[in-house]
LUMVEXMAR-158103 format. One record per residue: residue number from 1; residue in one letter; x, z, y of N, C-alpha, C, O in turn. Coordinates in nm, 3 decimals, padded with zeros to 5 digits, always signed. Example, Ala and Ser with C-alpha at 12.3 -4.5 7.8 and 13.67 -1.06 7.14 Angstrom:
<rs>
n, res, nxx, nzz, nyy, caxx, cazz, cayy, cxx, czz, cyy, oxx, ozz, oyy
1, A, +01.319, +00.780, -00.569, +01.230, +00.780, -00.450, +01.320, +00.780, -00.330, +01.424, +00.846, -00.332
2, S, +01.285, +00.708, -00.225, +01.367, +00.714, -00.106, +01.290, +00.787, +00.003, +01.341, +00.804, +00.114
</rs>
This chain:
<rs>
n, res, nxx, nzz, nyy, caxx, cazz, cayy, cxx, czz, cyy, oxx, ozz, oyy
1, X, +01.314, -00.805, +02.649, +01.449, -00.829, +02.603, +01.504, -00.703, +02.539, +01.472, -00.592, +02.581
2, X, +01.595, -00.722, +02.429, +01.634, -00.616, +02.397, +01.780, -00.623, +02.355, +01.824, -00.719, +02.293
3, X, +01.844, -00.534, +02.385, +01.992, -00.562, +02.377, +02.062, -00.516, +02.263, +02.184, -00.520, +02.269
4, X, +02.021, -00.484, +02.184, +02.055, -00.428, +02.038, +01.976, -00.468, +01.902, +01.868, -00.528, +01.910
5, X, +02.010, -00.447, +01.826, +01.963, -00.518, +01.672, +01.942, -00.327, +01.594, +02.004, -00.233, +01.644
6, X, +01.847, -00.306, +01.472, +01.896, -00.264, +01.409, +02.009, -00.242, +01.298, +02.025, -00.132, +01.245
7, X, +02.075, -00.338, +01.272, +02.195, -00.340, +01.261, +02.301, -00.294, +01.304, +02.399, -00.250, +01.244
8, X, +02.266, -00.313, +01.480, +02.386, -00.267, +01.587, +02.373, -00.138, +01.571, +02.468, -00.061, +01.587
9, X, +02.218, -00.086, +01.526, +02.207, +00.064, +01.587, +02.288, +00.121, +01.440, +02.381, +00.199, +01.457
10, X, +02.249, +00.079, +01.295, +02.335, +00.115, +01.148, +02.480, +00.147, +01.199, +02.548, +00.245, +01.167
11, X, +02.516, +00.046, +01.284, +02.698, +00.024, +01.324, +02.713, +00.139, +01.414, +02.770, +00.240, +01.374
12, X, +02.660, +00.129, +01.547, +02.660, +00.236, +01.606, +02.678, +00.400, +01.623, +02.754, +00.471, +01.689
13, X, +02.549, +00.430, +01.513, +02.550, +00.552, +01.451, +02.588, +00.603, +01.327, +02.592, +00.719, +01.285
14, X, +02.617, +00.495, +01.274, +02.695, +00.543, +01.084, +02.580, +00.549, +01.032, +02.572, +00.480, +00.930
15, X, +02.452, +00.625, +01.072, +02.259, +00.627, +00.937, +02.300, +00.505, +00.932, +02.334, +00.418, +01.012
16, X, +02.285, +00.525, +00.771, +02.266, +00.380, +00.663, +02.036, +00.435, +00.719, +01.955, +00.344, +00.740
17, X, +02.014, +00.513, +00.724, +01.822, +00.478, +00.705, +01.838, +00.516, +00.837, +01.901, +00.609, +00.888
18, X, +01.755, +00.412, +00.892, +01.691, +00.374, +01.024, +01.536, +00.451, +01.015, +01.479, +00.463, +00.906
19, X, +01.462, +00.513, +01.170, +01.387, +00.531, +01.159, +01.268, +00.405, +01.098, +01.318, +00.300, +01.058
20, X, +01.165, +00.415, +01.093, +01.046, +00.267, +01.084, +01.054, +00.174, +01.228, +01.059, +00.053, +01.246
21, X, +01.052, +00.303, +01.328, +01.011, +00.185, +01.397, +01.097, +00.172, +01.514, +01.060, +00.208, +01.626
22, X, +01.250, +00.106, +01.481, +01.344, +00.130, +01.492, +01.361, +00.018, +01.660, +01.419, +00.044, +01.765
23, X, +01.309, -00.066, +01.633, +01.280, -00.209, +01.674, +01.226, -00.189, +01.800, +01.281, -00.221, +01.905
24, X, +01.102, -00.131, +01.788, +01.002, -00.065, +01.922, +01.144, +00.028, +01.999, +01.186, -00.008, +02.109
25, X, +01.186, +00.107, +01.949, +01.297, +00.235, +01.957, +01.378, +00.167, +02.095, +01.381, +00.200, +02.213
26, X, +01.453, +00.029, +02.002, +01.547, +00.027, +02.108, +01.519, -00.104, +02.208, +01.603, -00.159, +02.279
27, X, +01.342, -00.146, +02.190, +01.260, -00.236, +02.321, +01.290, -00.115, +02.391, +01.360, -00.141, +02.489
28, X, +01.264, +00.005, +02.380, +01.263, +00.104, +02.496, +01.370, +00.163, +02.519, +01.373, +00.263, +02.591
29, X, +01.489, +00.105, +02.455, +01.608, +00.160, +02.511, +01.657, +00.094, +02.593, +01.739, +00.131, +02.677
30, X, +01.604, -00.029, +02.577, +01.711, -00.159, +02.628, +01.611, -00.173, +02.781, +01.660, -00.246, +02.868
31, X, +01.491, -00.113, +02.807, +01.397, -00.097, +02.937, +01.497, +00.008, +03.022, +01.535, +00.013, +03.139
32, X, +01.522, +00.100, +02.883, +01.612, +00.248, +03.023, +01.749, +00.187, +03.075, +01.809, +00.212, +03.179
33, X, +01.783, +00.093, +02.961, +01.924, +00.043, +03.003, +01.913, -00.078, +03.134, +02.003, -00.111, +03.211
34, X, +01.807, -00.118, +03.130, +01.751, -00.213, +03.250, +01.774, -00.126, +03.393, +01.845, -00.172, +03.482
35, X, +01.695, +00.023, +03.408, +01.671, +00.107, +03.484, +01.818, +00.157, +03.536, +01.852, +00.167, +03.654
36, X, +01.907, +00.189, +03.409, +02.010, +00.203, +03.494, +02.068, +00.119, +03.578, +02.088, +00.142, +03.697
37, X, +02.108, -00.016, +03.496, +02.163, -00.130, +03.571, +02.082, -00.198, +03.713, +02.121, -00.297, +03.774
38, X, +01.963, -00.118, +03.745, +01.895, -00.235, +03.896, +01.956, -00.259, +03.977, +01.900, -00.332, +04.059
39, X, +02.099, -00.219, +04.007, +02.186, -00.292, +04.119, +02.302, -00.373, +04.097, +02.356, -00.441, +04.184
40, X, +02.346, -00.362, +03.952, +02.451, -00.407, +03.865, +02.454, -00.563, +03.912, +02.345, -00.620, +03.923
41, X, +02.538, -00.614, +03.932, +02.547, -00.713, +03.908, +02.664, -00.815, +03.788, +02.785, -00.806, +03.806
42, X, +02.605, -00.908, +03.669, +02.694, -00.967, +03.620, +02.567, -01.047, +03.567, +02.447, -01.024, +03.569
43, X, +02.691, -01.213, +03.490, +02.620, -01.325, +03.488, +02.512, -01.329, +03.332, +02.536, -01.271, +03.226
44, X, +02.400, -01.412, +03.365, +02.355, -01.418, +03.304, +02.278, -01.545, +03.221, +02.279, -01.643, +03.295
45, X, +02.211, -01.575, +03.092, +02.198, -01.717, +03.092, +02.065, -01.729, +03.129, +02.000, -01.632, +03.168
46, X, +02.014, -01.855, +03.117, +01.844, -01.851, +03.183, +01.732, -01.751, +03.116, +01.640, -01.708, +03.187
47, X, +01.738, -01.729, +03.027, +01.665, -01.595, +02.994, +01.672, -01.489, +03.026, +01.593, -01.399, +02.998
48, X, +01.797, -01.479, +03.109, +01.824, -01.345, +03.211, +01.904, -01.254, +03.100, +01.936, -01.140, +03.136
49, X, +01.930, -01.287, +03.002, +02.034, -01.211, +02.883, +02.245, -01.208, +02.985, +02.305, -01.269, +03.074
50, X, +02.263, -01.117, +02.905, +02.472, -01.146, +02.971, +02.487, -01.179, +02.916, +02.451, -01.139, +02.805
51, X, +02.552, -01.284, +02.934, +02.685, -01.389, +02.867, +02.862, -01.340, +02.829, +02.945, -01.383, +02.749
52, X, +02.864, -01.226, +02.936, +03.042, -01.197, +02.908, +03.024, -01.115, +02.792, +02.911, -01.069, +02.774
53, X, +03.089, -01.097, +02.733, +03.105, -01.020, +02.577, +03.158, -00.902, +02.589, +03.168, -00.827, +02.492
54, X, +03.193, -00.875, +02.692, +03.210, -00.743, +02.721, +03.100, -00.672, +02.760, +03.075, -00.558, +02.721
55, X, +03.014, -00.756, +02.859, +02.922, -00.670, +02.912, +02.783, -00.651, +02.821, +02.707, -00.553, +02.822
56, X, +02.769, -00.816, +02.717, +02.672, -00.765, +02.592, +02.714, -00.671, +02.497, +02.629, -00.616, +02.428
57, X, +02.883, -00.634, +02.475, +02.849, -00.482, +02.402, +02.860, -00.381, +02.503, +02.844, -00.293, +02.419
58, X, +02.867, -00.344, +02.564, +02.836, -00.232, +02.638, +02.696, -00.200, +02.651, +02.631, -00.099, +02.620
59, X, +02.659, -00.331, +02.712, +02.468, -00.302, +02.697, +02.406, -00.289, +02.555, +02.292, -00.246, +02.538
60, X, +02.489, -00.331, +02.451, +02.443, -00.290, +02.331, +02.471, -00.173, +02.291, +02.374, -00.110, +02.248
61, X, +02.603, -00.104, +02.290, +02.625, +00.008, +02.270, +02.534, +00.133, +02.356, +02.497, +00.242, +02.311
62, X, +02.511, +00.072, +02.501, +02.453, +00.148, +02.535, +02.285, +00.192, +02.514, +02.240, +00.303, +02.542
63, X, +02.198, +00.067, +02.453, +02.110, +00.111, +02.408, +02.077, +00.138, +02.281, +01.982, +00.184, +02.218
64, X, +02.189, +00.094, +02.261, +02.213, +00.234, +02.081, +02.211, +00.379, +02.143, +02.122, +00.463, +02.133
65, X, +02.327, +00.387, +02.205, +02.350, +00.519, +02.219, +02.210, +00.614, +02.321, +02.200, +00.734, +02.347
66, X, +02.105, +00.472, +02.365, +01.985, +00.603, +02.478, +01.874, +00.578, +02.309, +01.764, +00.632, +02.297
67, X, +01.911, +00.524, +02.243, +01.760, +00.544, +02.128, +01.821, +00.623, +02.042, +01.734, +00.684, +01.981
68, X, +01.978, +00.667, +01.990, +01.990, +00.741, +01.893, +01.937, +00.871, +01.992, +01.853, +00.942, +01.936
69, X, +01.977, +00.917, +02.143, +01.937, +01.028, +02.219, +01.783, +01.031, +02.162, +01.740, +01.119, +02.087
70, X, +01.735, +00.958, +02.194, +01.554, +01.002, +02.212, +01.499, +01.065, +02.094, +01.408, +01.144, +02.072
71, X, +01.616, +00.980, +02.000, +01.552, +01.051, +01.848, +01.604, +01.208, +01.834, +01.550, +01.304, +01.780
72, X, +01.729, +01.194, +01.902, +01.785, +01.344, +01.867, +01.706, +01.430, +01.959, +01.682, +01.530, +01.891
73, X, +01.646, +01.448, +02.092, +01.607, +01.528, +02.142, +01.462, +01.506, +02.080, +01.409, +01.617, +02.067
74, X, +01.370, +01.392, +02.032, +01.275, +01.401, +02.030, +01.158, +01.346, +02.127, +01.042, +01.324, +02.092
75, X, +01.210, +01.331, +02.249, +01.140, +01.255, +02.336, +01.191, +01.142, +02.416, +01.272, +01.116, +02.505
76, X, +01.127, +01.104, +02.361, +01.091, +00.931, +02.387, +01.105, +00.849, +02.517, +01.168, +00.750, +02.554
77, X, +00.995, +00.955, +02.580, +00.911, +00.921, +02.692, +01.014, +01.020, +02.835, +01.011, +00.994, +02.955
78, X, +01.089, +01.121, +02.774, +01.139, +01.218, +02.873, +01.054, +01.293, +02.960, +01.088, +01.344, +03.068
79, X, +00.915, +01.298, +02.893, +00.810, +01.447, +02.961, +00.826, +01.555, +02.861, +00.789, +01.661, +02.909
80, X, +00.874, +01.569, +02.721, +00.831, +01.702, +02.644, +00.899, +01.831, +02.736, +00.821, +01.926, +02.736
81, X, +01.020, +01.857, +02.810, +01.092, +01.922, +02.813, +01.001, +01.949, +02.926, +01.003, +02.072, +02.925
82, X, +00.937, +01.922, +03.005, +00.826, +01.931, +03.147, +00.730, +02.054, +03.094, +00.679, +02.131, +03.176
83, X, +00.709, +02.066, +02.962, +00.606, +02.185, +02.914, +00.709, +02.313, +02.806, +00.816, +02.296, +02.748
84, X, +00.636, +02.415, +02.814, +00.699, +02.481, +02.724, +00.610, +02.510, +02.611, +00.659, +02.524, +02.499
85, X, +00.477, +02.521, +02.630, +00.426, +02.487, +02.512, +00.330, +02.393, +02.513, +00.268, +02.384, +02.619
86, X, +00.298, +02.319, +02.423, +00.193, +02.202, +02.395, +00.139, +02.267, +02.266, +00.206, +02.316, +02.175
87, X, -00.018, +02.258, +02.279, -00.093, +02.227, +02.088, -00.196, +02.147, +02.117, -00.251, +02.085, +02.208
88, X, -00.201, +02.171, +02.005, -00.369, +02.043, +01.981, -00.467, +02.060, +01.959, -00.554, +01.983, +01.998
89, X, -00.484, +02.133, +01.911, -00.609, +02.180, +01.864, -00.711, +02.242, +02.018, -00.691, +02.358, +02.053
90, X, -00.768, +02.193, +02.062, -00.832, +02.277, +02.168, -00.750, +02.210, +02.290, -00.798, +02.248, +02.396
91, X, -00.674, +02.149, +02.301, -00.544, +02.110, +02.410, -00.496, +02.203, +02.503, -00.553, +02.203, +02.612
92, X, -00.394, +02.289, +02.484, -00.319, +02.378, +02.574, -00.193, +02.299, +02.607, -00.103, +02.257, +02.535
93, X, -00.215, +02.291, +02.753, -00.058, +02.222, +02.742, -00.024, +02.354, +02.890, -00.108, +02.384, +02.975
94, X, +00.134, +02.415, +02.881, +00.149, +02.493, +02.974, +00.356, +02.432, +03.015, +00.461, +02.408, +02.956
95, X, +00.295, +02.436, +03.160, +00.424, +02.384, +03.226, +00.516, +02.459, +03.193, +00.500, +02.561, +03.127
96, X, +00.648, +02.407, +03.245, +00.773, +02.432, +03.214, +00.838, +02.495, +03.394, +00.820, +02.437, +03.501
97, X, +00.930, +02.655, +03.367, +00.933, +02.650, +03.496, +00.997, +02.572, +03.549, +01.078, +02.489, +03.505
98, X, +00.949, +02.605, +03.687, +01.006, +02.460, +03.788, +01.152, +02.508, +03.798, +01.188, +02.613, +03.745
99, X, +01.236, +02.429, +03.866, +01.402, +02.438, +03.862, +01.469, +02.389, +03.804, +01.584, +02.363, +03.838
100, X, +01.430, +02.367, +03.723, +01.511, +02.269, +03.594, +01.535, +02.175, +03.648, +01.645, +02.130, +03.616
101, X, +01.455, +02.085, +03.763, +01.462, +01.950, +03.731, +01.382, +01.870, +03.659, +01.316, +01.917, +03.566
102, X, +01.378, +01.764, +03.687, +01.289, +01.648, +03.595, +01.317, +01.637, +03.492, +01.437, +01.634, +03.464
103, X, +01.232, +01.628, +03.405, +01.323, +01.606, +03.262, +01.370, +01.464, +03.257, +01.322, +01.370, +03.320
104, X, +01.471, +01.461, +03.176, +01.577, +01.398, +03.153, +01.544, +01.249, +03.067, +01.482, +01.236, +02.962
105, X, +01.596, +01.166, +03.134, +01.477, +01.003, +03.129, +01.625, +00.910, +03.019, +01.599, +00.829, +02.930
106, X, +01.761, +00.951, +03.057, +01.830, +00.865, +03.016, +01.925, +00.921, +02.949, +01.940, +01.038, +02.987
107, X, +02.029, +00.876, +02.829, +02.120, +00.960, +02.776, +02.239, +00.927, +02.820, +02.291, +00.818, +02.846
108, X, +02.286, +01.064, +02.826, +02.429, +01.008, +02.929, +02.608, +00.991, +02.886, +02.717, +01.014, +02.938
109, X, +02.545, +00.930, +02.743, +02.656, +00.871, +02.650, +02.632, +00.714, +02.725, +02.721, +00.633, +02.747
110, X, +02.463, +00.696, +02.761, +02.414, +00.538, +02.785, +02.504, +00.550, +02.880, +02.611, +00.497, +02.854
111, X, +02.496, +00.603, +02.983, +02.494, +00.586, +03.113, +02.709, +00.596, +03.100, +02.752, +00.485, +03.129
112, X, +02.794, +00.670, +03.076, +02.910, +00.646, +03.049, +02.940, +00.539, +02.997, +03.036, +00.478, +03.044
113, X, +02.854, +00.476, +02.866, +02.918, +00.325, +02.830, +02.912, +00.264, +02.950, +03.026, +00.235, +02.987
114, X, +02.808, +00.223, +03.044, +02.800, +00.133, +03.096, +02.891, +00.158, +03.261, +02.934, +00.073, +03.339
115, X, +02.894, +00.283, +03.267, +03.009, +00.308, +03.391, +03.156, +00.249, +03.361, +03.221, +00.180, +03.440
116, X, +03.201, +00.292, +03.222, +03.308, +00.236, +03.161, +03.373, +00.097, +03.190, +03.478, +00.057, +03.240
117, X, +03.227, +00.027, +03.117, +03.234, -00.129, +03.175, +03.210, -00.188, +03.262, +03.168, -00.304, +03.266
118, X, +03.246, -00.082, +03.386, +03.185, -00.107, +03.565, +03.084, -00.174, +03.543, +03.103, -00.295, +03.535
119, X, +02.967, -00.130, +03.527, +02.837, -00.212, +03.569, +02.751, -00.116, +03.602, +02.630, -00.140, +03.603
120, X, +02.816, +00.049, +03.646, +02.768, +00.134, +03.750, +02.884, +00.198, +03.796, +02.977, +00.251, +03.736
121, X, +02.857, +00.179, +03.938, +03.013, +00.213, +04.027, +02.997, +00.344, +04.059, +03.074, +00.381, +04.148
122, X, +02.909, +00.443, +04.008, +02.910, +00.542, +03.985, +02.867, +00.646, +03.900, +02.892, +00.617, +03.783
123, X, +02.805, +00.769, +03.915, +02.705, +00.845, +03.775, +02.587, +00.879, +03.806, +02.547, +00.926, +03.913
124, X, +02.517, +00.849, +03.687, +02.342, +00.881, +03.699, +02.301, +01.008, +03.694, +02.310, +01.082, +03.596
125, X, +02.263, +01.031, +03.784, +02.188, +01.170, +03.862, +02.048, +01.154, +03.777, +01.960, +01.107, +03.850
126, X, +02.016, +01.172, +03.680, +01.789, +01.205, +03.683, +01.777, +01.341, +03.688, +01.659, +01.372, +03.703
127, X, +01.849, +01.434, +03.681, +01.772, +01.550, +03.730, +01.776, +01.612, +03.575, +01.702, +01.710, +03.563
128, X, +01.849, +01.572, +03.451, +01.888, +01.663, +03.353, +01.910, +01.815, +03.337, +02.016, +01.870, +03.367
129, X, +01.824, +01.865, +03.299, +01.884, +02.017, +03.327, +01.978, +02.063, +03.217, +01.955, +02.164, +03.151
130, X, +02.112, +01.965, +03.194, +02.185, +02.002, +03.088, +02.301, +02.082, +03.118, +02.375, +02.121, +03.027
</rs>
């Protein structure tokens, strides 16, 4: 399921050019926006989509706002920030010191839309070292 259109994301962010693979982008935004919501409760129709119109833009806005993040930091996946350097050639990958925290899984513009529209009764902790 995915809770946003590229369209929504054009509206969202003002880029008239969308990355290519914009589509995949926000399947995986609309998974983190799943992750936040696992205790949320509001109604839904048999495909398990929301029905109140409040709560489908919020979940839309909000997985606009965790795929425009991934593009701006660059990771996707929320491991790059775990290393300080990576190459390829030969594969060096060297950790990141510890303390930081986990790197950072969700964007927390997402995570404010959706507190906004109470469908988290509080704030997401991942361990951001921002």
């Amino acid at each position: 399921m995915t809770y946003a259109t590229a369209a929504d994301y054009t509206d969202y962010t003002g880029q008239q050019v969308q990355p290519e693979d914009i589509e995949r982008r926000l399947a995986r935004a609309s998974e983190r926006v799943d992750e936040l919501l696992i205790s949320s409760v509001y109604q839904v129709d048999d495909a398990g989509m929301p029905i109140e119109p409040d709560v489908i833009e919020a979940m839309k806005k909000a997985t606009c706002a965790q795929a425009a993040w991934t593009l701006a930091v660059g990771d996707e996946y929320g491991v790059a920030s775990a290393f300080e350097q990576v190459s390829i050639g030969s594969v060096r990958l060297q950790r990141g010191k510890s303390g930081g925290g986990p790197p950072a899984r969700y964007a927390s513009d997402a995570s404010a839309i959706l507190q906004r529209a109470g469908l988290i009764p509080g704030y997401v902790i991942d361990g951001s070292p921002w």
